[in-house]
C-alpha positions in Angstrom: 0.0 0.0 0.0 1.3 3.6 -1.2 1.7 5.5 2.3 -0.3 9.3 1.9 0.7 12.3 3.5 -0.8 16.0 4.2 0.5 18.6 2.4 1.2 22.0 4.7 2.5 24.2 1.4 2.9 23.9 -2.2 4.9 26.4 -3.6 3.6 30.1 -2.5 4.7 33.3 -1.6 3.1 35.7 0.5 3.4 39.4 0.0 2.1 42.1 2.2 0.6 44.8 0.3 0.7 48.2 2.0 -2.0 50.7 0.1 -4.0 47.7 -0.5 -4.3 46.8 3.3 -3.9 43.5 1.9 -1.6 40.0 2.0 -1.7 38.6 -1.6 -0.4 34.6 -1.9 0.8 33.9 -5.0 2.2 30.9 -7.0 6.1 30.7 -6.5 6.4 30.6 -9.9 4.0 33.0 -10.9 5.0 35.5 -14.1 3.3 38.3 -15.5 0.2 39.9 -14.7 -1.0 36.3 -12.8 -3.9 36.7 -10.2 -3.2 35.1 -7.1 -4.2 32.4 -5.6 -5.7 33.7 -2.2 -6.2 37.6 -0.7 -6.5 38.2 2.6 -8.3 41.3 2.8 -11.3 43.5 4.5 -12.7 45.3 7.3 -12.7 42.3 9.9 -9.1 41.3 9.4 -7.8 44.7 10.6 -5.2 45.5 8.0 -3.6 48.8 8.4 -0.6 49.3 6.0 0.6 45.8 6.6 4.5 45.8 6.4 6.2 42.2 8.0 5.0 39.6 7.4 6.1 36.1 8.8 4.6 32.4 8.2 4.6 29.3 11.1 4.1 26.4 9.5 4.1 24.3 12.3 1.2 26.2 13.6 -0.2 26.8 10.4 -0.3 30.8 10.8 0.0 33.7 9.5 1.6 36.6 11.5 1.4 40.8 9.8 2.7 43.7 11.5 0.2 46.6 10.8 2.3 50.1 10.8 -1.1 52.2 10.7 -2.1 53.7 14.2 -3.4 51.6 16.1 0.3 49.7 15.8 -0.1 46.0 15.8 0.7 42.7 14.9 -2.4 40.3 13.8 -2.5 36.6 13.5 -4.6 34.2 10.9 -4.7 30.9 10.1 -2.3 30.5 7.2 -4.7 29.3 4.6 -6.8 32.5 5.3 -8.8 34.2 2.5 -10.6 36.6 2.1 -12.6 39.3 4.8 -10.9 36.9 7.5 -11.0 38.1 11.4 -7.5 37.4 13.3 -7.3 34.6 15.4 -5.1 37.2 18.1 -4.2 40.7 18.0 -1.1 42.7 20.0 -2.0 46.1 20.3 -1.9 48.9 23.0 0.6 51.0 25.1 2.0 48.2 27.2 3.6 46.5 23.7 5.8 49.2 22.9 5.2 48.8 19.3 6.2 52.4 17.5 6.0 52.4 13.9 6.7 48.6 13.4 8.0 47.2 10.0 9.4 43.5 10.1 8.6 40.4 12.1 10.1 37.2 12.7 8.8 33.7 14.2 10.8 31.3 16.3 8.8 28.3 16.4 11.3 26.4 18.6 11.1 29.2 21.2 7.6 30.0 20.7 8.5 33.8 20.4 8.3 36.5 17.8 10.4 39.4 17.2 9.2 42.7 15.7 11.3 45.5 14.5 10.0 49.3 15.6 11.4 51.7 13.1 10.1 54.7 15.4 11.1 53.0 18.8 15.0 52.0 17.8 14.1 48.5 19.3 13.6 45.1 18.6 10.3 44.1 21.0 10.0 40.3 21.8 6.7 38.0 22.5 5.4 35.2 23.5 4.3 32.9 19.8 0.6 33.1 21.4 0.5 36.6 23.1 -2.5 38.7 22.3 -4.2 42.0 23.7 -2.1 44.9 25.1 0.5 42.6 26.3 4.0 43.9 27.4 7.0 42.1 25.6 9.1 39.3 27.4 12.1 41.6 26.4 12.8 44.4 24.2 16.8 45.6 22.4 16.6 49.6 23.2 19.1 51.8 22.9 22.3 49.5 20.9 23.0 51.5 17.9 19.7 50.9 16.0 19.4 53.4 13.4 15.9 52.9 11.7 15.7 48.8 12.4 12.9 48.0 9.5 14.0 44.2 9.0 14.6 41.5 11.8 15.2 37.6 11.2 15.8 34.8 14.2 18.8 32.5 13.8 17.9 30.0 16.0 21.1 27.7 14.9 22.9 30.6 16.2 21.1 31.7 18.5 21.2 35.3 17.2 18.7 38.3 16.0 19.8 40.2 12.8 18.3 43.6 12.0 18.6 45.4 8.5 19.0 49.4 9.7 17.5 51.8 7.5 20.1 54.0 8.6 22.9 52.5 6.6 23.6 49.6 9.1 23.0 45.5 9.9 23.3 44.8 13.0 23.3 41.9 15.2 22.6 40.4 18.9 21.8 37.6 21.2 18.6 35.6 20.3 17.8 36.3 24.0 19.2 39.7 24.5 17.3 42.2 26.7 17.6 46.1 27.0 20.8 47.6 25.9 22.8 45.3 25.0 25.7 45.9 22.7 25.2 44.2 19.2 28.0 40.9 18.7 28.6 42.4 14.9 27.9 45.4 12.9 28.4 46.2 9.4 28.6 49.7 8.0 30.7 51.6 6.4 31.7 53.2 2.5 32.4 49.7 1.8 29.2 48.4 2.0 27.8 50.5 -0.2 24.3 51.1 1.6 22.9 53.8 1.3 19.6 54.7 3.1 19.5 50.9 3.4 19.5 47.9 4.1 15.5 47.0 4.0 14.7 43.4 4.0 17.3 40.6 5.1 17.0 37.2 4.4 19.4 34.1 5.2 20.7 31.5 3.6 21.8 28.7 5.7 23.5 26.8 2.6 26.1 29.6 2.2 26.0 30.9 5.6 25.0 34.4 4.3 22.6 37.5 4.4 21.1 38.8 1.5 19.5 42.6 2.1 17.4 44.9 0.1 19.2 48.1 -0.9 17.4 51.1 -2.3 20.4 52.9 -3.2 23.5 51.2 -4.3 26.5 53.9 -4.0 29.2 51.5 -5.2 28.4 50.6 -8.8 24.9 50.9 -9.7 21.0 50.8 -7.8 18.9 49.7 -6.8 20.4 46.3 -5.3 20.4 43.1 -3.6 23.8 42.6 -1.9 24.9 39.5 -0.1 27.5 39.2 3.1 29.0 36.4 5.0 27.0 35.8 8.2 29.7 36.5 10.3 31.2 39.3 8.4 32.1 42.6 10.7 32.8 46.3 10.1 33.5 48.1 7.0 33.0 45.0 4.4 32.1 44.7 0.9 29.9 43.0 -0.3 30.7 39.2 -1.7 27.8 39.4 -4.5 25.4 42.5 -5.7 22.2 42.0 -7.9 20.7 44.8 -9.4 20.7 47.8 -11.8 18.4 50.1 -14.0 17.4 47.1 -16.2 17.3 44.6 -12.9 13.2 45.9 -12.8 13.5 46.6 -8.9 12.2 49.9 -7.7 12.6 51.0 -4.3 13.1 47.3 -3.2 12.0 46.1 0.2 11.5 42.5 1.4 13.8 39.4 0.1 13.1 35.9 0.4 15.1 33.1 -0.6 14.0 29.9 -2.8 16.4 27.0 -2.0 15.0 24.8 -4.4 15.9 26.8 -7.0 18.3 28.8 -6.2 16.4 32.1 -6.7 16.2 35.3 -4.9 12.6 37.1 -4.6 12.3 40.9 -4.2 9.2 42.7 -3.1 9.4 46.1 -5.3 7.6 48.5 -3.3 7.8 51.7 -6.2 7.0 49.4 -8.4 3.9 47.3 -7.6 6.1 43.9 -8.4 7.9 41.2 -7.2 11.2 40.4 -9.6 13.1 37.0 -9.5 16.5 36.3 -10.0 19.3 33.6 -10.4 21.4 33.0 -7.6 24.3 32.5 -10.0 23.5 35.9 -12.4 25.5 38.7 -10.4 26.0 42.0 -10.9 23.7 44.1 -13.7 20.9 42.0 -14.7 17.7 41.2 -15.8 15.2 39.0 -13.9 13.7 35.9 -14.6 10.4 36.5 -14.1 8.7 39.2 -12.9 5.0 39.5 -11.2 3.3 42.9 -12.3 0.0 44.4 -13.2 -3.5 44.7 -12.4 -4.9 41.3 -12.0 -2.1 40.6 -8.9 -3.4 42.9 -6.6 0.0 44.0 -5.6 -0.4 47.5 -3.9 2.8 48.8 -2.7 4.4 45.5 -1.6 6.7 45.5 1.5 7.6 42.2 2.6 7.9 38.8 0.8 7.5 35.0 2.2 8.9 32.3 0.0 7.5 28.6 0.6 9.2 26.2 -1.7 6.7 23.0 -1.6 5.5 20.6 -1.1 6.3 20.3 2.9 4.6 18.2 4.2 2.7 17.3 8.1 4.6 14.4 8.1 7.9 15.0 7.7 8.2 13.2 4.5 10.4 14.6 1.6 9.6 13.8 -2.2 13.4 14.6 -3.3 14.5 11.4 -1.2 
């Protein structure tokens, strides 16, 4: 007998959409002016300018950081569609939230982390928190300069933050109040330049890749790529981008290991523009996700999910 197993995720990516008050999943290979497969979107889900977005699939939810006033984070099951109500909501004067942008989920410590472009801080809940909840511990005052995007590295045990202000920085997983960051990079050599926006990692090659509006080196916009561990006034090891690259004003990144692909969330221009791992410098993408029929309205943040994963564990490529 032929053994069946659930399927959690077949190749999607989620983008939150900020003028659209709207979270748009798409097909991971989806080109053109494609609709998507699912919109999460209306008056009960309490969208306001949705900006991180972050996806538990071993809890099969959705997490959005809203940057409109009231400030908050809302959660929905991840399959949601349509005029969807959260299944929890932080929001209120005891979270601390101030102009939140990214989000991160750390399923094997049940915590997420939010970045609060406003607050210079990185606030820290409980996985299930809801209401006007205070954080379990907040990063204040270590040499933010406009944190927009966070990630959790639990293998590490570290938080990384893309600074608006020209700056990555990052810290102990379980850091708490000022506390000085392990590793910084900034500098001319980097080239950012009111950057970096988005990070992503890639455990495979033990890098970060980060969103970079301006590129002062050789050309702009930009994805550029660092060694994790890389410190101080670095270059970068690999740089994607240019006039005919088709980002504009790029924000979130998200990483396809299957294919080797890097997806950028184009926030000037309504688009979400894939590229080749292995095609450096000034190029072209390889697909590109534009027009009406996606819904995409001012995209932030991008969430890859290569598929199928599956409830079981089991993996089709063995």
């Amino acid at each position: 007998m032929v053994p069946t197993h659930t399927a959690l995720a077949q190749d999607e990516i989620y983008v939150s959409n900020s003028n659209s008050n709207s979270v748009t999943v798409h097909a991971i290979n989806a080109n053109g002016n494609a609709a998507p497969l699912r919109v999460l979107a209306g008056n009960a889900t309490g969208l306001g300018s949705p900006s991180g977005i972050a996806v538990d699939l071993i809890n099969n939810e959705l997490f959005v950081v809203n940057k409109s006033l009231p400030y908050s984070v809302t959660v929905y099951p991840r399959l949601a569609n349509g005029n969807v109500a959260p299944l929890r909501t932080i929001s209120g004067a005891l979270t601390d939230l101030n102009d939140p942008r990214g989000i991160a989920v750390d399923t094997l410590n049940n915590e997420i982390a939010v970045a609060n472009r406003a607050g210079f801080s990185v606030t820290v809940y409980s996985r299930t928190s809801t209401g006007n909840v205070a954080p379990l511990r907040t990063l204040l005052n270590t040499g933010f300069s406009n944190p927009w995007g966070v990630l959790i590295d639990v293998a590490h045990n570290e938080i990384a933050v893309a600074n608006n202000g020209n700056l990555l920085s990052v810290y102990p997983r379980t850091g708490n109040g000022n506390v000085a960051p392990i590793r910084t990079i900034s500098g001319s050599n980097t080239g950012f330049n009111n950057g970096p926006i988005g990070i992503a990692l890639d455990p495979g090659r033990d890098s970060y890749y980060v969103t970079n509006p301006f590129y002062e080196i050789t050309f702009d916009p930009a994805v550029l790529k660092f060694p994790r561990t890389a410190s101080g006034n670095v270059s970068a090891t690999a740089v994607w981008g240019g006039s005919s690259s088709g980002m504009s004003s790029p924000n979130g990144v998200a990483l396809n290991a299957d294919t080797d692909e890097i997806m950028v969330a184009n926030s000037g221009g309504n688009s979400v523009t894939v590229y080749s791992q292995f095609l450096t410098g000034a190029i072209t993408s390889l697909r590109t996700l534009v027009g009406a029929n996606t819904q995409l309205g001012n995209p932030q943040f991008i969430v890859a999910l290569p598929g199928p994963l599956f409830a079981d564990g089991f993996d089709p490529a063995q």
